[in-house]
N, C-alpha and C positions, 0 to 999 in steps of 0.2 A: 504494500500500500504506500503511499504517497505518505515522505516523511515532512514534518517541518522546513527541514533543508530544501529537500528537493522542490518543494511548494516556493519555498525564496527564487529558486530559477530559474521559475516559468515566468516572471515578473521581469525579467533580464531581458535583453535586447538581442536578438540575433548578431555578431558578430566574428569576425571573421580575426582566427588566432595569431598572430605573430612567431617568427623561427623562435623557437624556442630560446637562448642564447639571449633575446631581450627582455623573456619573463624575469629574469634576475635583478633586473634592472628597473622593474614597476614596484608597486604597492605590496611591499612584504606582508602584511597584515593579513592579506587573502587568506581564504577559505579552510578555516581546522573544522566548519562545520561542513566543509564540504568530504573532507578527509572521512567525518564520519558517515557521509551518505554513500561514498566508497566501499566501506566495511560494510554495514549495512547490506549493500546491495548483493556482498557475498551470499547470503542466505536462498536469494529466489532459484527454484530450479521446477522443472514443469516436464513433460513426458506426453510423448502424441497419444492420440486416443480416439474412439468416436467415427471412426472412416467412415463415411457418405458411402464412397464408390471402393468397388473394390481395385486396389493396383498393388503390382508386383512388387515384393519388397526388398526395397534398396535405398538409401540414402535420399538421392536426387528425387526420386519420384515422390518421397515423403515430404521431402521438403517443399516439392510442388503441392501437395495437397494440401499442405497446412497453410501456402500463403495462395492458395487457390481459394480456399475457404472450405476445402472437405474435409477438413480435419479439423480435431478441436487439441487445443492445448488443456493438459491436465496441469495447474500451478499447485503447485507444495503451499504456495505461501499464501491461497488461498481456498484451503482445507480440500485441498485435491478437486478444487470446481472446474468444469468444463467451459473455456473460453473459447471461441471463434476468435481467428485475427482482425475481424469485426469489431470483435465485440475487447481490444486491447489496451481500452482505457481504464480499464477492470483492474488491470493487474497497476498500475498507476494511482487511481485513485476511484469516490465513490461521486466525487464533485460533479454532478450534471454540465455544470460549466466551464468545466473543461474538454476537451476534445483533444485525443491523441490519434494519430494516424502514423503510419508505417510509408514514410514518403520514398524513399531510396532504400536498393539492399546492394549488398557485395556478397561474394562468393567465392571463399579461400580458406585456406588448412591453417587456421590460425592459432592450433595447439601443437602441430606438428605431429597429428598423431598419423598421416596417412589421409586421412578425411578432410572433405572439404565442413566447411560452417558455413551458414547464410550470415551474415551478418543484417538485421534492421536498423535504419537510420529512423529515432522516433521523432516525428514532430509534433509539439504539444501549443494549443492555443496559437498556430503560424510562429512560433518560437522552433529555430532550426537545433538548438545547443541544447536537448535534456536529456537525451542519451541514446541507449539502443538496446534491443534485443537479438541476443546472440541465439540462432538455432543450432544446435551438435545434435550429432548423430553417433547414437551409443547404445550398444546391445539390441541395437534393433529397435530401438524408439529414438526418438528425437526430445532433446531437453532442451529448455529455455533459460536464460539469463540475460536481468535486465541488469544494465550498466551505464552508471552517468556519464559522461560525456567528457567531464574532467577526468574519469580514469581512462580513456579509452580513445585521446584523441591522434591524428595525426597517422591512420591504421594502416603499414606496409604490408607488403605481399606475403612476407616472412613471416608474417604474426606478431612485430614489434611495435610498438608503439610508444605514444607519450602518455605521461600521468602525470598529474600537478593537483597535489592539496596548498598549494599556495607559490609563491613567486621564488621564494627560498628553498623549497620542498617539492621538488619536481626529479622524475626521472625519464630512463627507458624501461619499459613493459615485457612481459611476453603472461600469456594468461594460460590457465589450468582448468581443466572443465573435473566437476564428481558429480555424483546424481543430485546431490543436496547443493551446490553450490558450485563457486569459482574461487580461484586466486592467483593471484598477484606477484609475479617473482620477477625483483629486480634487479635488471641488468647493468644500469648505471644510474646513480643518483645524488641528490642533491637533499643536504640533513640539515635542518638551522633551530639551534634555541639562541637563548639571551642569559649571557652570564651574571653575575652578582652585582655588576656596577648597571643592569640594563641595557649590554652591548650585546649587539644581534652576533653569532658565529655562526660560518655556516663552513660545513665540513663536504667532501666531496667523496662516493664511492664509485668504483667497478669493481664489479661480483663482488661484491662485500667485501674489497680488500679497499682502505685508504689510499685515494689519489691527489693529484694538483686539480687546481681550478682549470688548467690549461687543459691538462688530460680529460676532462670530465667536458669541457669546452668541446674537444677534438673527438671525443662519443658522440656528442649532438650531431657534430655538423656531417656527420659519417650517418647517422641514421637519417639525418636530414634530404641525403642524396641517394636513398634508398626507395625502390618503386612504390609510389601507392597503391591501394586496393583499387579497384574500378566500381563505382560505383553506378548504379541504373536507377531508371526510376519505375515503382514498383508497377509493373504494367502484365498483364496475362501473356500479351507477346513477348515481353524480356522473359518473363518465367519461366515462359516453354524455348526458348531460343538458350538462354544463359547455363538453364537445368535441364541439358537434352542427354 
């Protein structure tokens, strides 16, 4: 359901992110409430269910049927209810006045497990930035997880990405799919408190070993020149063309 936080950034402006490398340089103060809408969101996880028609089982064709609308999603986090991707504002929120829709998807192996993922790009109230649902394909069902958009921006081909709970506090990605959830393993980042006089420190990692601000600089601009996802927009002929 729709936390406090995530209700704050429907109210945000569509906006268009900066090379990562200038976040350091904005309003440090940014988002520890969004950090927690991050954690949070590890929780959601959902499972196909409900087949209209019958199709042969395999990944692609499931995934077709779920953003066809023959499928219903079963959400954990919402006592195993049957959703349509109709009906996707459900797993969001219960606010009539809001409207969430599934505008763009991609489609890429973004755990590295051999399988592809749909990725959904969600758009909430014409607001482009509140996140996505990620569809996997696992044991022969299809799970969901929904992810804000501050964890999960900037998505390469590879499965890399950017995260930022705030300007100080930003890395590179790569995510983890389980039946109950997701998570988060960081490939290089950026750690900041304030020490005893009130002075900001911000320390710098790759793969959890201590680096320079240069090194941790020269990760960015290296993931920065790494292919993005392709994204579509979610159309019955991208479905059947993109998932053939």
């Amino acid at each position: 359901m729709i936390t406090e936080q995530q209700s704050a950034l429907i109210s945000i402006k569509s906006r268009e992110h900066s090379r990562f490398s200038n976040l350091q340089r904005n309003n440090r103060t940014i988002g520890y409430a969004i950090f927690t809408a991050i954690i949070l969101g590890m929780t959601t996880g959902c499972s196909v269910g409900g087949k209209i028609n019958e199709i042969p089982s395999n990944e692609h064709n499931d995934y077709k049927s779920v953003l066809l609308g023959q499928s219903d999603f079963i959400c954990t986090d919402l006592d195993n209810k049957r959703l349509n991707i109709s009906e996707i504002v459900k797993v969001i929120t219960t606010d009539d006045s809001i409207t969430v829709n599934a505008a763009k998807f991609a489609s890429a192996d973004i755990d590295s497990d051999g399988t592809e993922e749909v990725i959904l790009w969600l758009k909430i109230n014409d607001i482009n930035d509140y996140g996505f649902e990620i569809l996997h394909y696992q044991n022969a069902d299809i799970y969901g997880y929904t992810v804000p958009y501050r964890a999960l921006m900037d998505l390469k081909q590879d499965g890399t990405f950017i995260f930022s709970s705030g300007a100080s506090d930003s890395g590179i990605g790569k995510i983890a799919f389980s039946k109950t959830g997701y998570s988060i393993s960081k490939q290089a980042y950026s750690q900041s408190e304030y020490g005893s006089n009130n002075e900001l420190n911000i320390q710098y990692f790759i793969d959890d070993e201590p680096c320079s601000e240069d090194d941790f600089n020269n990760a960015l601009n290296a993931q920065d020149h790494k292919a993005d996802v392709e994204w579509y927009d979610l159309s019955e002929n991208n479905i059947n063309e993109i998932l053939n």
